[in-house]
C-alpha positions, 0 to 999 in steps of 0.5 A, spaced: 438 466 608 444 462 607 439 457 604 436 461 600 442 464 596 444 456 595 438 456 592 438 461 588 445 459 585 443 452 584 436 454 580 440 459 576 447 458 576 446 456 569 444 464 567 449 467 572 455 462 568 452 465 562 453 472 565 459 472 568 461 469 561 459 474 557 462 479 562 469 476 561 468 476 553 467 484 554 473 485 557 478 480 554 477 485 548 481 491 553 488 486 551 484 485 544 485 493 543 492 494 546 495 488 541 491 492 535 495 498 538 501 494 539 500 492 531 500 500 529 506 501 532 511 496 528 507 498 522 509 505 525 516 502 525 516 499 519 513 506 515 519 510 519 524 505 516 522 505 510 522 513 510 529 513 512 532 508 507 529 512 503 531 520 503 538 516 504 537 513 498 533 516 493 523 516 495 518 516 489 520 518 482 516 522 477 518 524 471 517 529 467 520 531 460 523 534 456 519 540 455 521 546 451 519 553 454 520 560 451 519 567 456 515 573 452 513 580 454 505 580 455 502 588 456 497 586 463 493 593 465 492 593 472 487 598 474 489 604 470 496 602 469 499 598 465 505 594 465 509 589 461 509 582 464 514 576 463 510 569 462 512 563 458 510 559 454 511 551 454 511 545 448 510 539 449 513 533 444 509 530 439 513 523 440 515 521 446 518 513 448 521 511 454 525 504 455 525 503 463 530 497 465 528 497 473 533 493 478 530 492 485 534 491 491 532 489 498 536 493 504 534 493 511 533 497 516 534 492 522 528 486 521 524 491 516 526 489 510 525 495 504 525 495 496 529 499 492 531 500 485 535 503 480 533 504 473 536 506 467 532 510 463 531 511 455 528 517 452 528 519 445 522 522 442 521 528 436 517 535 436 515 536 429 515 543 430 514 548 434 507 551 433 507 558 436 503 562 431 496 558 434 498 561 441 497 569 438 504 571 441 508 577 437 514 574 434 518 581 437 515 579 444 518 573 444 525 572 448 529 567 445 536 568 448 531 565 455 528 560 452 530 553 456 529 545 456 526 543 462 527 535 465 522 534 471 525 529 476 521 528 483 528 527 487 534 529 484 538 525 489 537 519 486 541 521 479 548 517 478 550 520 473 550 528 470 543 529 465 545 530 458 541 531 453 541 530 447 536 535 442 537 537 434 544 534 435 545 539 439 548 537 446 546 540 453 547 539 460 541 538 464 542 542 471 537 544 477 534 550 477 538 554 472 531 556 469 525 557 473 517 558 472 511 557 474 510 550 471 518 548 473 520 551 479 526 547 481 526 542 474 534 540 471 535 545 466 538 548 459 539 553 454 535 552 448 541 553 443 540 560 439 540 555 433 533 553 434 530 559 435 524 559 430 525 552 426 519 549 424 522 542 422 523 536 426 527 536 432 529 530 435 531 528 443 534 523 446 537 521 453 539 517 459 539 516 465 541 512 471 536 514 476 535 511 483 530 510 488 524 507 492 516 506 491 513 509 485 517 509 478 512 514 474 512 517 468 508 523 465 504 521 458 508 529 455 508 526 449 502 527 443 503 520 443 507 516 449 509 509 450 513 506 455 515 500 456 519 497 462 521 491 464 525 489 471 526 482 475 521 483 481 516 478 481 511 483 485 509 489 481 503 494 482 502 498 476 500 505 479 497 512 477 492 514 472 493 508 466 494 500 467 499 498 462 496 496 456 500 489 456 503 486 462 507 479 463 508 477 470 512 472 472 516 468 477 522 471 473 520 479 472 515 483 469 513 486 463 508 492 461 507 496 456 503 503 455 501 507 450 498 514 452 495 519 447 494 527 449 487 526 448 487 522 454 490 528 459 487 533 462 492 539 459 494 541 451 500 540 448 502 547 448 500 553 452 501 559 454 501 563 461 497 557 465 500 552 470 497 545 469 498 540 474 502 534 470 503 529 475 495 528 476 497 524 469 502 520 471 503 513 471 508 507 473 509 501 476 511 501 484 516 494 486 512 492 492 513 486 497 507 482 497 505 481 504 504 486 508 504 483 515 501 487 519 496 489 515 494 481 515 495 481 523 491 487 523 485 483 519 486 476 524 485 481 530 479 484 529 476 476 529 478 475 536 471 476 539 469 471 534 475 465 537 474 468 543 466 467 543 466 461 540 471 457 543 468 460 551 461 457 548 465 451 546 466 451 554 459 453 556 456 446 552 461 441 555 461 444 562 453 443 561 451 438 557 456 434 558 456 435 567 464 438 567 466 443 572 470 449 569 472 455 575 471 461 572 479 463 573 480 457 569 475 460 563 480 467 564 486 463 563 483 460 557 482 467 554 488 470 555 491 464 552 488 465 547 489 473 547 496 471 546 496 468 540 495 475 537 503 477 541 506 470 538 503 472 531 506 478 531 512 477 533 515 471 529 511 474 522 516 479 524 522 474 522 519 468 519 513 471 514 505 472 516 504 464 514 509 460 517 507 465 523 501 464 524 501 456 524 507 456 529 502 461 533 496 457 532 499 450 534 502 453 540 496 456 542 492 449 540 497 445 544 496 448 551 489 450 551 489 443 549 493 440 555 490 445 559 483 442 559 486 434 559 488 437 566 482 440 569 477 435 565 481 429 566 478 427 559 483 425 553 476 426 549 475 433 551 482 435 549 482 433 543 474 435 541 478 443 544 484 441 540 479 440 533 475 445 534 480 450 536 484 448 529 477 449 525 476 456 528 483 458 526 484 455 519 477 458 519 479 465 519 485 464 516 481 462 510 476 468 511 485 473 511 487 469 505 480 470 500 480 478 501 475 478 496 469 473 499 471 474 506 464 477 507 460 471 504 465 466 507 464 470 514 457 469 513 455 461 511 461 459 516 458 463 522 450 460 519 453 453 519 456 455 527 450 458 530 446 452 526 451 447 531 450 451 537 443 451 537 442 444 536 447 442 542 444 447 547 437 442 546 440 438 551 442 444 556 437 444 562 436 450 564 433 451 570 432 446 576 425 445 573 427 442 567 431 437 569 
């Protein structure tokens, strides 16, 4: 019996290796799945920090403004009673331009890094007249003495100085909520001056603003036409919402951009009445952005760890057969948590030294002891450094296929081709069975 087990294993030992390799693979991919789970808790981290830094210093702004609403009576008939109603009715300007001057920080919330920003802000534009005739609405309806200006700022905590605003040389203090509708809940605020009530000419509008925050810096195209144009010293912007700038300059110094938004391209009239439409969908901006994400690129070079794993234990597999080199099993596990550590050490120093300089020191780490690893239990200079070059093209490889975003999928596919075309062409000297040989 004992004979025949013997002969057993001598005449298949090559299929049972290939087995328990397979075997093996499968369950290097249970620590492969902690560490992307482990990935998903910094990144978790990191969004944590950012939301602290941020309802401390100021989130994502939206402006919206300067819009004139005028309250009036309409007679609504419920059933059979009748009743009279108080609505608004809202004005947008016909002219709208906006100069954004952006200055970004960087704060830190222990090794998270965080960009912020303060912006100053310059708002001038004109309404060439207040057409409220094409809205149908009675003149004695009209309720002038609550007419108010609403300015719309996503988060009001990131203001550093008081909202003044300045409308037909009229001067108003901008406060929270003093007016409220249905469109303007909790918006900044003033009277209309009783002085405007019913003029048809030109009123021109301007103001500054000091205003903080992080993420998105938006703007809400109000105007008839709206231009807006902002420049800041970030290198790294990522222009946001509904429009691209028409014109944009990016360089190692800042950027630039410019926009030019027509009414013609929203989804909401100049004036209306009684409605609430939604402004914000028509937002655009810029967003300062750091240009690596770390963990989204450790996250991408975790999901290739069956291919380094796969390849390298084939690797293995051609040596120990082709080349008649006994490798234990145990040693084939020691191979591949190795190699699942490259993936802790990645994470680790990206945290601190950027996902580049990471993944070289992680990479040459992990080639260097595998490497002298099979010098030890091969006793083969040659083989180390045929392992050591082989792990190097595998790395650089997929670093490659990390970087090219774009083409991954075609780089992934002739590189895998090219792989198989190798494996194949060595397996030809593989004897697999007794009688082969």
């Amino acid at each position: 019996m004992e004979n025949m087990i013997k002969t057993f294993w001598d005449r298949n030992k090559m299929i049972l290796k290939s087995f328990f390799i397979g075997l093996l693979i499968l369950l290097l991919l249970i620590p492969a799945t902690f560490i992307q789970s482990l990935v998903s808790e910094r990144s978790s981290r990191q969004t944590e920090a950012v939301k602290e830094i941020s309802s401390k210093w100021a989130g994502s702004q939206t402006i919206t403004g300067p819009v004139i609403g005028i309250p009036y009576m309409e007679v609504v008939t419920y059933e059979k009673n009748t009743t009279e109603v108080k609505k608004w009715a809202y004005f947008l300007p016909d002219k709208l331009d906006i100069q954004a001057r952006i200055s970004p920080e960087k704060r830190y919330r222990g090794i998270y890094e965080v960009v912020v920003y303060t912006s100053e802000l310059q708002i001038k534009g004109s309404y060439d007249s207040l057409h409220i005739a094409e809205l149908n609405i009675p003149a004695d309806k009209l309720l002038w003495n609550e007419a108010a200006v609403f300015f719309n700022i996503s988060d009001v905590q990131g203001l550093k100085e008081e909202m003044t605003l300045h409308l037909a040389g009229n001067t108003l203090d901008l406060v929270p909520a003093k007016y409220s509708s249905d469109q303007f809940k909790n918006a900044l605020s003033a009277a209309l001056p009783a002085s405007l009530a019913g003029v048809r000419g030109p009123l021109d509008f301007s103001a500054t603003v000091q205003l903080k925050g992080s993420g998105d810096l938006l703007f809400v195209p109000t105007g008839k036409v709206t231009t807006v144009k902002a420049a800041s010293s970030w290198p790294d912007p990522s222009f946001a919402g509904s429009y691209l700038p028409d014109l944009r300059t990016v360089k190692d110094s800042g950027f630039t951009a410019d926009w030019k938004v027509l009414y013609l391209n929203r989804n909401y009239p100049q004036q209306w009445k009684g409605d609430v439409h939604e402004m914000g969908g028509s937002a655009f901006g810029v967003n300062l952005i750091l240009p690596v994400d770390v963990y989204q690129q450790t996250t991408r070079s975790v999901k290739y760890a069956i291919l380094i794993i796969l390849l390298t234990f084939t690797a293995f597999f051609l040596i120990e057969w082709v080349y008649r080199r006994s490798i234990h099993s145990f040693q084939y596990v020691l191979v591949g948590l190795a190699l699942c550590l490259f993936y802790t050490l990645l994470l680790s120093f990206s945290e601190y030294i950027g996902f580049n300089k990471a993944y070289l020191t992680a990479a040459l780490a992990t080639i260097f002891l595998i490497a002298w690893f099979v010098r030890s239990i091969l006793r083969s200079s040659k083989m180390s450094l045929f392992v050591g070059a082989l792990l190097s093209l595998l790395y650089g490889f997929i670093f490659t296929l990390i970087q090219l975003q774009d083409y991954a999928l075609l780089m992934g596919s002739i590189g895998l081709f090219i792989t198989l075309g190798v494996v194949m062409y060595f397996s030809r000297k593989i004897k697999w069975t007794e009688e082969e040989k």
